[in-house]
Residue frames as a rotation matrix with the C-alpha (Angstrom) as fourth column:
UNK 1
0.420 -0.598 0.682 1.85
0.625 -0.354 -0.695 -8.79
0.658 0.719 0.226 0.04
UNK 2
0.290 -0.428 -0.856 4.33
0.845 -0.306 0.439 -6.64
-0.450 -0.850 0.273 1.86
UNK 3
0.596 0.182 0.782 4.70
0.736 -0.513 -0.441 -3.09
0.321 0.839 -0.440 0.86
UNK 4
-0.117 -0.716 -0.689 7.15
0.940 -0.305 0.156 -0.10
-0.322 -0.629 0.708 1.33
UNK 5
0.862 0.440 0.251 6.68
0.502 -0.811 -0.300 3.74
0.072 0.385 -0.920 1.32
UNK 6
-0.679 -0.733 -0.041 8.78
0.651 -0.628 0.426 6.10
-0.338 0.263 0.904 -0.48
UNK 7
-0.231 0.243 -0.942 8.15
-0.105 -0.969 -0.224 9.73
-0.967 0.047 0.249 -1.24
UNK 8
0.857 0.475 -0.201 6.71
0.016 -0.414 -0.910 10.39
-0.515 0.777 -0.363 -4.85
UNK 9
0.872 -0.471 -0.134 9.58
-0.463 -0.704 -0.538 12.84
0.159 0.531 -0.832 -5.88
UNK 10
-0.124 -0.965 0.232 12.03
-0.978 0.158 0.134 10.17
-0.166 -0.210 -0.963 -4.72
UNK 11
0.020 -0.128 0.992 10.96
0.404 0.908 0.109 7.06
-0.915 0.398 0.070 -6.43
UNK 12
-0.143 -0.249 -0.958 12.04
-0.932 -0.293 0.215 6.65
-0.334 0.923 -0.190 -10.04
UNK 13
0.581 0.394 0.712 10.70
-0.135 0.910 -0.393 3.84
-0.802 0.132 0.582 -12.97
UNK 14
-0.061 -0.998 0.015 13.31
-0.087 0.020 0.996 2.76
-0.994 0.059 -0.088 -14.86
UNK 15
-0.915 -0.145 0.377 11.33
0.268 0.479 0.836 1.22
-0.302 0.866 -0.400 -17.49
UNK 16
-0.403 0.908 0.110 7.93
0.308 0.021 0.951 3.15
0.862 0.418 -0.288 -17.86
UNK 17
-0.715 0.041 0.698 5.69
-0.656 -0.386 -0.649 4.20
0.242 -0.922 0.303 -15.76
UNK 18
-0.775 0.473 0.420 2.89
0.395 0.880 -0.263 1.66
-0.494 -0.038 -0.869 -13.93
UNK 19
-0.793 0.599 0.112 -0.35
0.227 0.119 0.967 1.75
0.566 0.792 -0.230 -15.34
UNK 20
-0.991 0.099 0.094 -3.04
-0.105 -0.109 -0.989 3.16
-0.088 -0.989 0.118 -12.91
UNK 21
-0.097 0.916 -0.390 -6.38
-0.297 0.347 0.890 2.04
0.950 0.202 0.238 -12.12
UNK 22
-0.273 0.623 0.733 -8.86
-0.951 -0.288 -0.110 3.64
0.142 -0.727 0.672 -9.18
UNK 23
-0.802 -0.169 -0.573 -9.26
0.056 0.934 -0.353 0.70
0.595 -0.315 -0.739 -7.04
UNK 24
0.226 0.854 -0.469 -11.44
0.906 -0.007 0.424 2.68
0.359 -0.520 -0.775 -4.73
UNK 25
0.890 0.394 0.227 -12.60
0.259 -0.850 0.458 5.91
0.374 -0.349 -0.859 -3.17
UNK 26
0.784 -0.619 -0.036 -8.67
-0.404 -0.553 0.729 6.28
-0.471 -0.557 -0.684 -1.36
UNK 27
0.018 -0.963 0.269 -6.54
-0.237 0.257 0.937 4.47
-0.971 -0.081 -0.223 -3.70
UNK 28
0.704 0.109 -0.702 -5.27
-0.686 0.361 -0.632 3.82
0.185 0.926 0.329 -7.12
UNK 29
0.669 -0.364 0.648 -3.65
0.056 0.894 0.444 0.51
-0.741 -0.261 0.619 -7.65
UNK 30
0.371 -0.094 -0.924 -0.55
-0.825 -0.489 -0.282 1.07
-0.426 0.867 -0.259 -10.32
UNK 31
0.600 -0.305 0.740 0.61
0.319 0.939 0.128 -2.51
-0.734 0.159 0.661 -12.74
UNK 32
-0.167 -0.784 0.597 2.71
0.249 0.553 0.795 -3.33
-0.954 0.281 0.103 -14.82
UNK 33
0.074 0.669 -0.740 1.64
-0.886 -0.296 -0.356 -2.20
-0.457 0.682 0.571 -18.77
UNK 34
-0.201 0.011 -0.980 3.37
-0.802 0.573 0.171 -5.03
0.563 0.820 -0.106 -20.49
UNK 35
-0.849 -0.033 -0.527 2.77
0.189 0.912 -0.363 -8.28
0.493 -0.408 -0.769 -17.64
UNK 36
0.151 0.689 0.709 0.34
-0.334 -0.639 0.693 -6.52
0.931 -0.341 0.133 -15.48
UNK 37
-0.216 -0.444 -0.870 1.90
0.622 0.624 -0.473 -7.19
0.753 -0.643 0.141 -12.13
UNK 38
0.809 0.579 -0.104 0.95
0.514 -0.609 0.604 -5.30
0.286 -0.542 -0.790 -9.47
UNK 39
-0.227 -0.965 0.128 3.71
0.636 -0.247 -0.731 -2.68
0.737 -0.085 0.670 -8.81
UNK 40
-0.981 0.079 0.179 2.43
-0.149 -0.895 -0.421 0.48
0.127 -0.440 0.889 -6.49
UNK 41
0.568 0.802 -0.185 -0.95
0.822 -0.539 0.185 1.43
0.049 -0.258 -0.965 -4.27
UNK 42
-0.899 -0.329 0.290 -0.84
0.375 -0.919 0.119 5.14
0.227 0.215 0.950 -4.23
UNK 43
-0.262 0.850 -0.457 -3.38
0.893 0.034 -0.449 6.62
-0.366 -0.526 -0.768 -1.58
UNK 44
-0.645 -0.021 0.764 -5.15
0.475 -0.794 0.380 9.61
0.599 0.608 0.522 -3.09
UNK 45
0.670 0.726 0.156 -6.38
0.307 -0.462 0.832 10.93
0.676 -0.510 -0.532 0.74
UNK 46
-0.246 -0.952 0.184 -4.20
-0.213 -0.132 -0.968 12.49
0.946 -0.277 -0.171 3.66
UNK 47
0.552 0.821 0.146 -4.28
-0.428 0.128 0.895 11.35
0.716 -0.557 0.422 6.53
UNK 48
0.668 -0.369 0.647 -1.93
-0.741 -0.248 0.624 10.12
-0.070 -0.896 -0.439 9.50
UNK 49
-0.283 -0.888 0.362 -0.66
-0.165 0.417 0.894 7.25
-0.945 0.193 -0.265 7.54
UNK 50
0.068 0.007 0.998 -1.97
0.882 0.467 -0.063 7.69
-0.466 0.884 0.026 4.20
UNK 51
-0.093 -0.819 -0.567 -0.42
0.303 -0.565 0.767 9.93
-0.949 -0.100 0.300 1.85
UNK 52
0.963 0.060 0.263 -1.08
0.260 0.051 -0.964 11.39
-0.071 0.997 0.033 -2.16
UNK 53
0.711 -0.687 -0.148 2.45
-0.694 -0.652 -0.307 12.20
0.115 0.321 -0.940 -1.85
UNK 54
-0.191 -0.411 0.891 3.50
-0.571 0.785 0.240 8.69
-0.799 -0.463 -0.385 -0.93
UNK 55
0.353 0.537 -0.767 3.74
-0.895 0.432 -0.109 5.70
0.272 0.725 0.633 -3.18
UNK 56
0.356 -0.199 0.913 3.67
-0.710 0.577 0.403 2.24
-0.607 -0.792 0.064 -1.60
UNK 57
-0.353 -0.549 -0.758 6.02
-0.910 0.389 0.142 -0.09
0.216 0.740 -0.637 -3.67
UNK 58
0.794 0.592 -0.136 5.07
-0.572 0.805 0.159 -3.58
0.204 -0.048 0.978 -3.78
UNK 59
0.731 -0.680 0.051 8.43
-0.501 -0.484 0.717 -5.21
-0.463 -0.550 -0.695 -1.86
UNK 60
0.212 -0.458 0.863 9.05
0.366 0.856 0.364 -8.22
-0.906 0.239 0.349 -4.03
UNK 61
0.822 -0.326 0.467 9.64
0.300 -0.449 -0.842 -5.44
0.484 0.832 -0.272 -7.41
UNK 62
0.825 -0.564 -0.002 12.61
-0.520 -0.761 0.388 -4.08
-0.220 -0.320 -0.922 -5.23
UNK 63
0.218 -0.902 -0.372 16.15
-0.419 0.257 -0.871 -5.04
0.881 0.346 -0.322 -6.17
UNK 64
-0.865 -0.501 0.013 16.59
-0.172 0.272 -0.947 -5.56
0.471 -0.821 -0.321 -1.93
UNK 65
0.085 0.878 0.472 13.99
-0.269 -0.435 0.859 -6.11
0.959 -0.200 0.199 -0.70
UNK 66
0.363 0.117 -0.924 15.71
0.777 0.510 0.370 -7.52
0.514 -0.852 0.094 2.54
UNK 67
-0.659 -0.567 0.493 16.94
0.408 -0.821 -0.399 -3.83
0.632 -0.062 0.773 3.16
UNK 68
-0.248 0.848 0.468 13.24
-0.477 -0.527 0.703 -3.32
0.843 -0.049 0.535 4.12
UNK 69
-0.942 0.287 -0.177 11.53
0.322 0.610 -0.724 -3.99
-0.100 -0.738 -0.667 7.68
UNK 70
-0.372 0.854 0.363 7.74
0.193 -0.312 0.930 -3.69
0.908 0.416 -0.049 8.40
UNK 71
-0.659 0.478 0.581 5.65
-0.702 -0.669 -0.246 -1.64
0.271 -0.570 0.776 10.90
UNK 72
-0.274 0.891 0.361 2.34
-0.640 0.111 -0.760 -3.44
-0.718 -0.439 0.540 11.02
UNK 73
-0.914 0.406 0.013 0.21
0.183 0.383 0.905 -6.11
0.363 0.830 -0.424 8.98
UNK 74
-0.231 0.872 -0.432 -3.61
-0.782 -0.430 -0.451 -5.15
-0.579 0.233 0.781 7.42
UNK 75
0.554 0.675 -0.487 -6.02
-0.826 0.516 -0.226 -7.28
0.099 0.528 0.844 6.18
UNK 76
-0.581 -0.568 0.583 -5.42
-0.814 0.420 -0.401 -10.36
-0.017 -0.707 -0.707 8.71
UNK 77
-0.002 0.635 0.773 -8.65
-0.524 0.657 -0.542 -11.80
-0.852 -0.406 0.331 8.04
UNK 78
0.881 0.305 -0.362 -7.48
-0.472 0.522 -0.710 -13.10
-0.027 0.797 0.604 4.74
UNK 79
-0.262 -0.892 0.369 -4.28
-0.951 0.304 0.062 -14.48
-0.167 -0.335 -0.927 6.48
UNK 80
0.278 0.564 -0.777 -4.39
-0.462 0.788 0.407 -18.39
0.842 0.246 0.479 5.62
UNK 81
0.607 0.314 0.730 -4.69
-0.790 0.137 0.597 -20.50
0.088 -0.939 0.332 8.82
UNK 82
0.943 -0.332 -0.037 -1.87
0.330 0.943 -0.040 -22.37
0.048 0.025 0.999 8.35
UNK 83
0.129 -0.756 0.642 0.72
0.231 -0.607 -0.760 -19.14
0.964 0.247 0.096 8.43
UNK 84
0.562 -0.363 -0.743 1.85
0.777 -0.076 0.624 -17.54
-0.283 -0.929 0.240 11.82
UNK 85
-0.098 -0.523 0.847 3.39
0.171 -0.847 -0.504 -14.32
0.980 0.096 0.172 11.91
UNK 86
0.783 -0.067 -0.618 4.95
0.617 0.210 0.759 -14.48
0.079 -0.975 0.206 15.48
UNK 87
-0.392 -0.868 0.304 7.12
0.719 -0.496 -0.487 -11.20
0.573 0.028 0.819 14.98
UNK 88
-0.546 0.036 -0.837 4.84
0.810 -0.233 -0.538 -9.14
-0.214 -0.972 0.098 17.81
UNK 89
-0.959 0.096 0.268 3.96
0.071 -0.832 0.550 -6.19
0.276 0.546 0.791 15.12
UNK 90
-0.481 0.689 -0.543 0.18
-0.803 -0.594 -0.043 -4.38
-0.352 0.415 0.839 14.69
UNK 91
-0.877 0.263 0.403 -2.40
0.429 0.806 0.408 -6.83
-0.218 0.530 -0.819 13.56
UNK 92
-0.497 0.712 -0.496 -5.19
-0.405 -0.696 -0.593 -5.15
-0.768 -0.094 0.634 11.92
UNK 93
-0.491 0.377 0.785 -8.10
0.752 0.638 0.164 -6.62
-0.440 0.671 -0.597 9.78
UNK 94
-0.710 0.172 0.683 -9.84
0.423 -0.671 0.608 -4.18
0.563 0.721 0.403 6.93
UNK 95
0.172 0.979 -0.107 -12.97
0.595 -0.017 0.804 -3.87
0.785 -0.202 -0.585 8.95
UNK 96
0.851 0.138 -0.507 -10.98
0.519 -0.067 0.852 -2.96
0.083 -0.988 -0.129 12.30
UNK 97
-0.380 -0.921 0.088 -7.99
0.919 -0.365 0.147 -0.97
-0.103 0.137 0.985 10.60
UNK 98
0.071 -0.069 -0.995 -7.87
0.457 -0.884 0.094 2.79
-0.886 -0.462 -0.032 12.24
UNK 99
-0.652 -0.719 -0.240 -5.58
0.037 -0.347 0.937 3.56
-0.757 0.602 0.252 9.33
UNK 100
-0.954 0.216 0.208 -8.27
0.204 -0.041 0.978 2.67
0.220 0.976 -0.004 6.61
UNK 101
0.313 0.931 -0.189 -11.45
0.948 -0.294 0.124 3.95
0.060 -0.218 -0.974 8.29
UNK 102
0.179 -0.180 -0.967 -9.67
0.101 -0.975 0.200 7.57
-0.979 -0.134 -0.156 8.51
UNK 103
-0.901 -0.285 0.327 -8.59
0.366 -0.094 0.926 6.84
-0.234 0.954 0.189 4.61
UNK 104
-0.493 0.774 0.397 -12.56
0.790 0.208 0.576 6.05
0.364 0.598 -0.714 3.69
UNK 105
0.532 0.631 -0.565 -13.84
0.794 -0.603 0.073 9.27
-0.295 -0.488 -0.822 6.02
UNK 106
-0.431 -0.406 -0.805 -11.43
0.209 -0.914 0.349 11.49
-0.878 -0.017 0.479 4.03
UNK 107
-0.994 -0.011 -0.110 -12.66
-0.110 0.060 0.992 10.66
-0.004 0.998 -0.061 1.16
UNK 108
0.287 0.958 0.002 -16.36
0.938 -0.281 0.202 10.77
0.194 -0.056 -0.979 2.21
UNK 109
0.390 0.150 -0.909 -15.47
0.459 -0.887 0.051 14.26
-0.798 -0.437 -0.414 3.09
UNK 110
0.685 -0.435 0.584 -13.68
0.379 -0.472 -0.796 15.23
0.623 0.766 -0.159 -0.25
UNK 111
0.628 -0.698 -0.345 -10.19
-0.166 -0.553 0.817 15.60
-0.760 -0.456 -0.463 1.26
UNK 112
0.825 -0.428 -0.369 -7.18
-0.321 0.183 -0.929 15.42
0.465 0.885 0.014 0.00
């Protein structure tokens, strides 16, 4: 999945709001009420690239989504072995992603 971060106080649901449901210790996951689609993660630690003031859209709910570019890709080791992603970016698997070991140590520390 390919996701995009916008501020909180500058994203707006036209129809409702998602439905949210604690995924784990740094994130709630937010769906859909009436399909349950997956619409928003929403990290609930700070941290150099995770944010409670951030909410990561999911990119295929966006009206454009070809407006968007991406930074980096996470959670490589469930990449199927028949894909290729030959665009040079960040490759990080869950196990070996900076970004989410500093999430899971804020949140062993009770940050915010």
């Amino acid at each position: 999945m390919v996701m995009a971060g916008f501020p909180r106080t500058a994203l707006r649901f036209t129809k409702g709001e998602p439905k949210l449901y604690r995924s784990s210790s740094i994130k709630d996951k937010g769906f859909c009420a009436d399909c349950g689609s997956l619409l928003v993660d929403r990290y609930l630690v700070r941290t150099d690239k995770s944010n409670p003031d951030m909410v990561w859209v999911m990119l295929g709910t966006l009206d454009h989504p070809e407006a968007m570019s991406i930074d980096f890709h996470t959670g490589v080791e469930s990449q199927l072995p028949w894909f290729h992603f030959d665009d040079g970016l960040p490759r990080y698997s869950c196990d070996e992603s900076p970004f989410l070991a500093a999430a899971f140590a804020a949140a062993e520390a009770g940050e915010e």
